[in-house]
C-alpha positions in Angstrom: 40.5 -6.8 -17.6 40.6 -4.1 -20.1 40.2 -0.2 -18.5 36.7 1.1 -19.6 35.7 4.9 -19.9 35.0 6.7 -16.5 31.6 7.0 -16.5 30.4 7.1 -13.1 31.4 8.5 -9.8 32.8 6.3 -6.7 30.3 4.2 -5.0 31.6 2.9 -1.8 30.9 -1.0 -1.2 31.9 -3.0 2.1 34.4 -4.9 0.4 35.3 -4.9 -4.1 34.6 -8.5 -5.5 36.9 -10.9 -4.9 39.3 -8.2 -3.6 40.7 -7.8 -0.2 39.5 -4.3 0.4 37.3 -2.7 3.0 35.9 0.5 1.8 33.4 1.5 4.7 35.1 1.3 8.2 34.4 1.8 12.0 35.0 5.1 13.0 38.2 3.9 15.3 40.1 2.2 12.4 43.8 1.5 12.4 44.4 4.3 9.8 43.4 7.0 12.4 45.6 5.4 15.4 48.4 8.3 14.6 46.3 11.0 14.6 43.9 9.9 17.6 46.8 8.9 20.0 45.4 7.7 23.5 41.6 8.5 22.0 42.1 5.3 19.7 43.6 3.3 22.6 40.3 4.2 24.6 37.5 3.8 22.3 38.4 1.8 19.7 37.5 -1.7 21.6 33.8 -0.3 21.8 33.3 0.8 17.8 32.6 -2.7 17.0 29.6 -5.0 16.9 27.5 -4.9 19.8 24.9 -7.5 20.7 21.7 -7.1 22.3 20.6 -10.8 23.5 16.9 -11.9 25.2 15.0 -8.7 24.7 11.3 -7.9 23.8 10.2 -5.2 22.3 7.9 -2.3 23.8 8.4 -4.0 27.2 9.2 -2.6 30.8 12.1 -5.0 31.7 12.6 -3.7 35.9 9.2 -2.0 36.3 10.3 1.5 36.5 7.3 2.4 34.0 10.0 2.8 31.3 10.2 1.8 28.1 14.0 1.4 26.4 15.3 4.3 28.6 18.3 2.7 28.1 20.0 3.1 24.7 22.4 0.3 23.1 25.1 3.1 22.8 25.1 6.7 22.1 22.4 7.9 19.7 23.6 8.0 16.2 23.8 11.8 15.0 26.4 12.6 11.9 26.6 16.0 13.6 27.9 13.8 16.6 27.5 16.2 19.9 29.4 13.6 21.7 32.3 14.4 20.1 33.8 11.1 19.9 31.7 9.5 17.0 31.6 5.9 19.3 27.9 4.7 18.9 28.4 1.4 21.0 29.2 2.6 24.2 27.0 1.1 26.6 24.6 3.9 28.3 22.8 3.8 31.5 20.2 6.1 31.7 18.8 5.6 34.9 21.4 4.1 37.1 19.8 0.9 37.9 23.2 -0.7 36.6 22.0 -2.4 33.3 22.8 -1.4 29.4 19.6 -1.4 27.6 17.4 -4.1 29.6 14.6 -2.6 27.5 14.5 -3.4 23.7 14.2 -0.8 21.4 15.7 -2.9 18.7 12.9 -5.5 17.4 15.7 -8.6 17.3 15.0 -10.9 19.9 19.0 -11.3 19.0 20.2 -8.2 17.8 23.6 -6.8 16.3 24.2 -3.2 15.5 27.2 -1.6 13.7 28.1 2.0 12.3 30.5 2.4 9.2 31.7 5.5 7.4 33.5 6.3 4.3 35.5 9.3 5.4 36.8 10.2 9.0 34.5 11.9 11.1 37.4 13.3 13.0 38.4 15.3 9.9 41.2 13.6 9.9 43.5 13.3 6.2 44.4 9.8 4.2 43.4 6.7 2.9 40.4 5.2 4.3 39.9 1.3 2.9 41.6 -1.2 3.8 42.4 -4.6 3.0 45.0 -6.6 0.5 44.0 -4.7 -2.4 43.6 -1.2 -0.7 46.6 -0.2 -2.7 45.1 -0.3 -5.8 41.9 1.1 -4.5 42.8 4.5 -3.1 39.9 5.5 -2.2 40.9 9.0 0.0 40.6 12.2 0.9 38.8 13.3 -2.2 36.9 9.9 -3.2 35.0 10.3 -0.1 31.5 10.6 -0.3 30.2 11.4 3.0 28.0 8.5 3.6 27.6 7.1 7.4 25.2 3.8 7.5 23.9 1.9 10.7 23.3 -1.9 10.1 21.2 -3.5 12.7 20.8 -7.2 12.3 17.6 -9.3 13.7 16.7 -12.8 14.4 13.8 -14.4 16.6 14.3 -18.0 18.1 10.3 -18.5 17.2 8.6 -21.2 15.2 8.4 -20.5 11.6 11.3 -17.3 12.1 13.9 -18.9 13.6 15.3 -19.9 10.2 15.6 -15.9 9.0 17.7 -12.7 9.1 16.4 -9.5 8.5 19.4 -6.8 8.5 17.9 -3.7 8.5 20.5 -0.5 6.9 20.0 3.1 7.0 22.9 5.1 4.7 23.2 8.7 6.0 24.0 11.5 3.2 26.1 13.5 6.2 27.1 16.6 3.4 25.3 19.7 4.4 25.3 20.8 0.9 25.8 17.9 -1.6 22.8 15.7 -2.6 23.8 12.0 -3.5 21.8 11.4 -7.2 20.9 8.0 -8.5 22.2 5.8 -5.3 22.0 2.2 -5.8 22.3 -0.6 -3.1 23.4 -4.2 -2.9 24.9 -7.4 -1.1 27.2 -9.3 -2.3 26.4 -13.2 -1.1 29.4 -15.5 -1.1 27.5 -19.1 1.0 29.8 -21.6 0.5 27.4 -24.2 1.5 29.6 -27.4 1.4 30.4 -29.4 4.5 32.1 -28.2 7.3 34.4 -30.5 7.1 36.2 -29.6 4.3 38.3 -26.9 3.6 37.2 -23.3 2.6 38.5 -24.1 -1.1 36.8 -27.9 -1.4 33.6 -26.5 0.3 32.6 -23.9 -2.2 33.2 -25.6 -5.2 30.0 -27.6 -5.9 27.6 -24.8 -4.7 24.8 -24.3 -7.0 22.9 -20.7 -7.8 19.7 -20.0 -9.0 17.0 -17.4 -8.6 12.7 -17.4 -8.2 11.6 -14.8 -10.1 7.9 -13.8 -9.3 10.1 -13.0 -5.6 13.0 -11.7 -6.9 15.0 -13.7 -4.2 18.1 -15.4 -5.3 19.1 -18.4 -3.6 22.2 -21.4 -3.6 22.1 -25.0 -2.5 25.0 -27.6 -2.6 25.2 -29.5 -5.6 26.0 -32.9 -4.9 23.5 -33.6 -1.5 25.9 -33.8 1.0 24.4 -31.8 3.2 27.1 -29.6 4.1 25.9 -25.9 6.3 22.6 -26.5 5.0 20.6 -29.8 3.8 18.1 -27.0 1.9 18.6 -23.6 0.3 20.0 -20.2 1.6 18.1 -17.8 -0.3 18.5 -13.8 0.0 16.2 -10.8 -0.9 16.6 -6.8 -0.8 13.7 -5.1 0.6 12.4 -1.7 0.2 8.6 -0.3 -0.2 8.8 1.1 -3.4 9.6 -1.5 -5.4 12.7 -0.8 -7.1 14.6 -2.4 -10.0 16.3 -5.6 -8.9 19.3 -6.9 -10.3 21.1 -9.9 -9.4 24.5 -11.3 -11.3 27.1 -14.1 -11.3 30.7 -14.5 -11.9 33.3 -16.8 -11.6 36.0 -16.8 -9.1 38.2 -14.4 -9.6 36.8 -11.9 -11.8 34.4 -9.9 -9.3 33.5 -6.5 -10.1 36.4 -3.4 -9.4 36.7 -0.2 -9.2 40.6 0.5 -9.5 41.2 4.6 -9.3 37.6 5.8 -11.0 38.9 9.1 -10.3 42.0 8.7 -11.7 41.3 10.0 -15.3 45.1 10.6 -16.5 47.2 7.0 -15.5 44.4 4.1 -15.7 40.9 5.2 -16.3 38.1 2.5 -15.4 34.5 1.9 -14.7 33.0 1.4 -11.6 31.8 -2.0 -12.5 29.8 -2.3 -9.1 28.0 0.3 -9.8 27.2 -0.3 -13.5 26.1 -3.9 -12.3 23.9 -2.8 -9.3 22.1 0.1 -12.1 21.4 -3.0 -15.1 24.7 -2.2 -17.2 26.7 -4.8 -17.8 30.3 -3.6 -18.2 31.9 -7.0 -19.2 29.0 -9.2 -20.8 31.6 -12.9 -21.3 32.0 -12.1 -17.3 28.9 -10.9 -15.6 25.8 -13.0 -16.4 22.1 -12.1 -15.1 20.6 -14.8 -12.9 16.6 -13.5 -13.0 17.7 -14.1 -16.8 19.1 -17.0 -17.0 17.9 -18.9 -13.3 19.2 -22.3 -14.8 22.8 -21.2 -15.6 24.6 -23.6 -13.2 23.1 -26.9 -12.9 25.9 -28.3 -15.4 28.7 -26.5 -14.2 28.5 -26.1 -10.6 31.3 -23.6 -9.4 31.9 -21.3 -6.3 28.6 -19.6 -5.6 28.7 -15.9 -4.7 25.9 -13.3 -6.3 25.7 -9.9 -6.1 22.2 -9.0 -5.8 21.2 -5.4 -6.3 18.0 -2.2 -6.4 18.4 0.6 -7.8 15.6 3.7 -8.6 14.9 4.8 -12.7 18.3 6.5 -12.7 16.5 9.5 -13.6 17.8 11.7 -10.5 19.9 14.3 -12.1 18.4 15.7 -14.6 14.4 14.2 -13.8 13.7 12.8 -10.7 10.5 11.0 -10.5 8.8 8.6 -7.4 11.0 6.0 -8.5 14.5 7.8 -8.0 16.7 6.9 -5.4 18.5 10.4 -4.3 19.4 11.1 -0.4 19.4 14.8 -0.1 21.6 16.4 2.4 21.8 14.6 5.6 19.1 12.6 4.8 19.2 9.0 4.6 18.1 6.0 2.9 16.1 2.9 4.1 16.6 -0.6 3.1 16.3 -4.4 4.7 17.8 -7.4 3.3 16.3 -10.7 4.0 18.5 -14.2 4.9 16.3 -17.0 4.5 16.6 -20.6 5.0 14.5 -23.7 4.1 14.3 -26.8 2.0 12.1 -26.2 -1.2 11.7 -23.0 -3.5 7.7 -22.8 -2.4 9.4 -22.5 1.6 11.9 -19.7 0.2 8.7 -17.9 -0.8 6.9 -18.6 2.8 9.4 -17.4 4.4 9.7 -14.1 2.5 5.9 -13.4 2.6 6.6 -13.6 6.9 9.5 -11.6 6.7 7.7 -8.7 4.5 4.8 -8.5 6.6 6.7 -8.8 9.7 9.1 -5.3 8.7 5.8 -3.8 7.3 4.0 -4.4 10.9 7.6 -2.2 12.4 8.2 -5.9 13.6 5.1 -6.5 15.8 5.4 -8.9 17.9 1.8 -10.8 18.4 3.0 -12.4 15.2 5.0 -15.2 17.5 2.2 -15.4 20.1 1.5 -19.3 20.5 4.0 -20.5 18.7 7.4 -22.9 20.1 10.2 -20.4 21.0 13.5 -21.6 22.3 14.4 -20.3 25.9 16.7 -17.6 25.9 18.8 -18.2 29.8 19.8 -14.2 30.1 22.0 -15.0 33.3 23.1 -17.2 36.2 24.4 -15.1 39.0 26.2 -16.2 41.5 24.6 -13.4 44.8 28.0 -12.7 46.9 28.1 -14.2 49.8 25.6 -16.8 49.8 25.8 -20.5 48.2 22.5 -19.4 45.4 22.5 -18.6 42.2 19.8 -16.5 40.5 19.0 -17.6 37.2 16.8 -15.2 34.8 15.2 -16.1 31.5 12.8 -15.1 28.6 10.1 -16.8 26.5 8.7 -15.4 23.4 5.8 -17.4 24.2 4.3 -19.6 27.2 5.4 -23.4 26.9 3.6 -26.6 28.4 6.0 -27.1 31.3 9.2 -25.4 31.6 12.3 -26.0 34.2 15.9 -25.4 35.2 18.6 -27.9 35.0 22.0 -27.2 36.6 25.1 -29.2 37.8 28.4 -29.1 39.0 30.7 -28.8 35.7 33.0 -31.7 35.8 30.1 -33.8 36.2 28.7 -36.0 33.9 25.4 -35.5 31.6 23.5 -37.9 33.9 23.8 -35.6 36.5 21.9 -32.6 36.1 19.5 -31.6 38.4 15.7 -30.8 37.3 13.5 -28.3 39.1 10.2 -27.4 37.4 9.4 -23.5 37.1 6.2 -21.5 36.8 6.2 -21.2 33.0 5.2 -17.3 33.6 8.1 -16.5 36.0 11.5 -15.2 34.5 13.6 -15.4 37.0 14.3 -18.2 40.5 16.7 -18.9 42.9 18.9 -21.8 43.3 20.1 -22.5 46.7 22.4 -24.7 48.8 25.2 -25.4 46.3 28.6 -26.2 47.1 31.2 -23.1 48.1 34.0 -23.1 45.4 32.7 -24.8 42.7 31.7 -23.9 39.6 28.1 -24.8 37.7 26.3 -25.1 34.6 22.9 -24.0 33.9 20.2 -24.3 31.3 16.8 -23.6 30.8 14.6 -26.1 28.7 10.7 -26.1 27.9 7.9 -28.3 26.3 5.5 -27.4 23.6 3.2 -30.4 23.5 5.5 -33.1 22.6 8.1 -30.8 20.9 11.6 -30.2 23.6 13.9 -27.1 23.3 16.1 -25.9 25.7 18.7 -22.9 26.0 22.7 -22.6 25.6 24.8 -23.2 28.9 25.6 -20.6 31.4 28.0 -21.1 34.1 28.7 -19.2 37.6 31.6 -20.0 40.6 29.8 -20.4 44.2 33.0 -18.0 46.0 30.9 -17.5 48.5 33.0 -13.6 49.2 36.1 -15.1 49.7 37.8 -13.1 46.9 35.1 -11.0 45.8 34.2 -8.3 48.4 30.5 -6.8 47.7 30.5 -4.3 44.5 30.4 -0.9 45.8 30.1 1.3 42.7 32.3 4.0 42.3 30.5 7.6 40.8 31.1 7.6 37.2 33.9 5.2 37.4 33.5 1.9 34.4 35.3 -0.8 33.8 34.8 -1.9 30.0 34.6 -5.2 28.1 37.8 -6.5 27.5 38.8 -6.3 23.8 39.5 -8.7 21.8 37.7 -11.3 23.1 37.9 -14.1 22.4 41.5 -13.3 22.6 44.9 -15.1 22.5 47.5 -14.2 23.6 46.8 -10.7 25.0 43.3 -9.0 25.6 43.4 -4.7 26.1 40.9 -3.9 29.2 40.0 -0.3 29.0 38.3 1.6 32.2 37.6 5.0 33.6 38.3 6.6 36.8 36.2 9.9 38.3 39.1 10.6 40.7 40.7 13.9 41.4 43.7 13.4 43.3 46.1 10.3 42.5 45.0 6.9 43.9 45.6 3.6 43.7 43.4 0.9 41.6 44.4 -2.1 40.2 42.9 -4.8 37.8 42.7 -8.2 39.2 42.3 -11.5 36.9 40.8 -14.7 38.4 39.9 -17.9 37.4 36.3 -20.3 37.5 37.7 -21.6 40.7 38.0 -17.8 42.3 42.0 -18.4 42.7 43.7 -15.1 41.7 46.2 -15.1 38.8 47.1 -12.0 38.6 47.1 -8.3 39.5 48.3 -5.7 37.4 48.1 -2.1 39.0 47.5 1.3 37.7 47.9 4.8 38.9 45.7 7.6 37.3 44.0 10.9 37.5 40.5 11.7 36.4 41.4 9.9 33.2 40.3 7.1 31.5 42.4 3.8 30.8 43.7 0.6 29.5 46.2 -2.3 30.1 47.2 -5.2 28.6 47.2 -8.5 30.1 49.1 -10.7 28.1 47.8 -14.1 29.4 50.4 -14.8 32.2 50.3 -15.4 35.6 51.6 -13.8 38.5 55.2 -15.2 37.8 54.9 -14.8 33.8 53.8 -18.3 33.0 51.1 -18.6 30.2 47.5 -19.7 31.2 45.5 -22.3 30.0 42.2 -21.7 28.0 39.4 -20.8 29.5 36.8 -18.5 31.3 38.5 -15.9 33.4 37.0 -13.0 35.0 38.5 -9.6 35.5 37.9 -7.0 39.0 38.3 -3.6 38.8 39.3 -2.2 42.2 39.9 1.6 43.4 41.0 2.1 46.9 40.0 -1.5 48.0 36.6 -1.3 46.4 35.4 -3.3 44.0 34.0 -1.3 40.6 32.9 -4.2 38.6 33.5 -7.0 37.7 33.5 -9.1 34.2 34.3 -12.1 32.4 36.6 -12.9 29.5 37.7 -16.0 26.9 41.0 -16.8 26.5 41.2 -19.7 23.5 44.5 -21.3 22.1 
């Protein structure tokens, strides 16, 4: 494209068009690993995604009296007096052995995340990455200090199931800088085609359009073959004062860039992102307005992604009125944007009026009250050295008749077992299964004559033969295993409180109980990792599947978790 005059300042963007490059990162990103050493070995498996599954909000989950003592991970503070700037460690406040068993996120499913766009460890260099990061260069002095939390939610209810709400806050973390004239916006690339078909095939006969007395944009697939959706994905940004909306199209290819804005000597250009997300259009035979033109595509169906946008009166500089967007220093910025799924235009619109008044409400929950929910199965654990499982559950709301099904898991489908439960209980005991095998639970419920039931748990009757009692050791953690899903190796990071040198060792184990391997470690009041590599005890590769992982110091059990190996 031809170079147009610097006119704006950098604007960081989770990724540039239809570039490879990832201008807001986790904290512990691969560009930091030679400066952080052992620190980016430790944490950098927790500054990820975290999921909060099966809670309710303003509820006492263990009667202690207690609501949400327990915090997803460390509270999020740009000043960070943690000193590690690692948000999604899991905390336990009062030592009852569970991360956050009381919601004070309003997702029944909920997914938190913290990005920045310089390095909170002070730390020099580039800090996007990506394919195209080399024509980015967005570095040590492009950096504008922003830190934003994204918290995703979704509720298995009637009427909400079929919604996202993603709720972002951007921190202005500069102690003396305000940020003037901020804009916001998603770029939404659906690529509603069938599954079946590859990522190419899939997105070309997507079809956008846009409801304007909404403002929410929306795509469908062309042809009707009911591909991800058989309706329309539509997508809104939310914010209480009404902002200016914008919302564009281009075609493959020629998404917006932002190649060296600051580079005013060797190749000078706009930041077309930002001109776009403002109501400027920098390239008008590329970019074309959807709220303008809603009808665009019908005859020329193409790869559907739209880059929908608010922004304040631009005025923030040099007059800033009740419409201007500025975040003054360390303040922060407020905005939601809405996923929303159904199969007409007037639906689209339903669903947007629920999801408005449910953020406006600070997501009260009595909306859901008597209406179908889907049975959220928390856990089926397997109590050490007995033949019972204790199963545990939630309901959004009370169903007709509810009840447990469970069987042994190379069984067939005709096999499971029914018992009838309470609908108001949350939790029962299954006893007098079979030592050394493993089961499969689920939870289902009736609504009148509508049937729902839960995913699939699973849990291996041992009955102590490998597992002796957990005995928790003061301060000592053993952490999820990172990646997982993983093939072919998995990092599992831990901490030891011990003063002196002593032995511990991580164990891996399979459904059956049958040990696979043992990889021992010697340490001193430090934390941790190694790598299994997916290998047995003699270096052969394992098979995929469910494996669970035992950290033991001095013959004691710490804990003990599970992991995914897939091929």
């Amino acid at each position: 494209m031809t170079p147009w005059p610097v006119v704006d300042t950098l604007t960081s963007a989770g990724f540039d068009g239809d570039a490879d490059n990832y201008e807001l990162l986790p904290a512990y990103n691969p560009l930091e690993t030679s400066t952080l050493g052992t620190q980016y070995t430790i944490y950098n498996h927790h500054d990820i995604v975290m999921k909060v599954e099966g809670q309710r909000i303003d509820y006492d989950d263990d009667n202690d009296t207690l609501i949400d003592e327990d915090n997803l991970g460390s509270v999020f503070d740009y000043n960070d007096p943690t000193d590690i700037f690692c948000f999604t460690i899991p905390f336990d406040e009062d030592g009852d052995g569970m991360n956050d068993e009381d919601c004070g996120y309003p997702g029944f499913e909920s997914s938190i995340a913290y990005f920045y766009d310089y390095s909170p460890f002070g730390t020099e260099g580039e800090r996007d990455w990506g394919g195209s990061a080399s024509g980015n260069h967005h570095g040590e002095y492009e950096q504008l200090h922003l830190a934003i939390t994204q918290e995703i939610y979704n509720w298995p209810v009637q009427y909400y199931a079929d919604m996202a709400i993603i709720k972002n806050i951007i921190y202005n973390t500069s102690e003396i800088d305000t940020l003037f004239d901020v804009c916001v916006g998603y770029l939404m690339d659906c690529d509603i085609g069938p599954q079946s078909y590859s990522l190419d095939d899939r997105s070309l006969d997507d079809i956008t359009s846009y409801i304007t007395e909404d403002d929410i944009a929306y795509s469908y697939d062309d042809d009707g073959d009911y591909g991800f959706s058989p309706g329309l994905m539509g997508f809104k940004i939310y914010n209480p004062y009404q902002h200016n909306v914008e919302c564009w199209y281009w075609n493959r290819g020629d998404g917006p860039h932002d190649w060296d804005p600051l580079n005013l000597t060797s190749n000078p250009t706009s930041n077309q992102k930002y001109w776009l997300m403002e109501g400027r259009n920098p390239a008008p035979n590329t970019y074309l307005s959807i709220p303008d033109n809603p009808a665009f595509q019908i005859d020329d169906p193409d790869e559907t992604r739209f880059f929908y946008a608010i922004s304040g009166d631009q005025q923030g500089y040099t007059n800033p009125t009740a419409e201007t967007i500025n975040i003054e220093p360390e303040g922060s910025f407020e905005f939601y944007g809405m996923i929303l799924m159904d199969t007409s235009e007037s639906g689209l619109q339903d669903k947007c009026e629920l999801a408005e008044e449910l953020i406006i409400s600070g997501f009260d929950y009595n909306f859901f009250i008597g209406l179908p929910s889907l049975p959220f199965l928390k856990s089926a654990n397997y109590i050490s050295y007995t033949t019972d499982v204790e199963v545990n559950w939630i309901m959004l709301s009370t169903p007709d008749e509810f009840g447990i099904y469970y069987k042994q898991i190379e069984e067939p489908a005709l096999n499971w077992q029914y018992i009838q439960i309470d609908p108001s209980l949350e939790e029962y005991v299954i006893s007098g299964l079979t030592l050394y095998e493993t089961y499969e639970f689920k939870v289902g419920c009736w609504f009148d004559d509508v049937y729902l039931e839960s995913k699939i748990k699973t849990a291996f009757i041992s009955g102590g033969a490998d597992a002796e009692p957990n005995v928790p050791i003061v301060d000592s953690k053993l952490f999820q295993n990172y990646p997982n899903p993983f093939n072919p190796s998995t990092t599992i990071s831990f901490s030891l409180n011990t003063e002196t040198n002593e032995e511990a060792e991580i164990v891996i184990f399979n459904l059956k109980g049958q040990k696979i391997k043992t990889i021992p470690v010697i340490l001193s009041g430090v934390e941790g990792s190694v790598i299994w590599n997916g290998t047995d005890q003699n270096d052969r590769p394992v098979s995929t599947g469910i494996y669970f992982y035992k950290l033991s110091l001095n013959g004691k059990t710490v804990d003990i978790k599970r992991m995914l190996m897939m091929k």
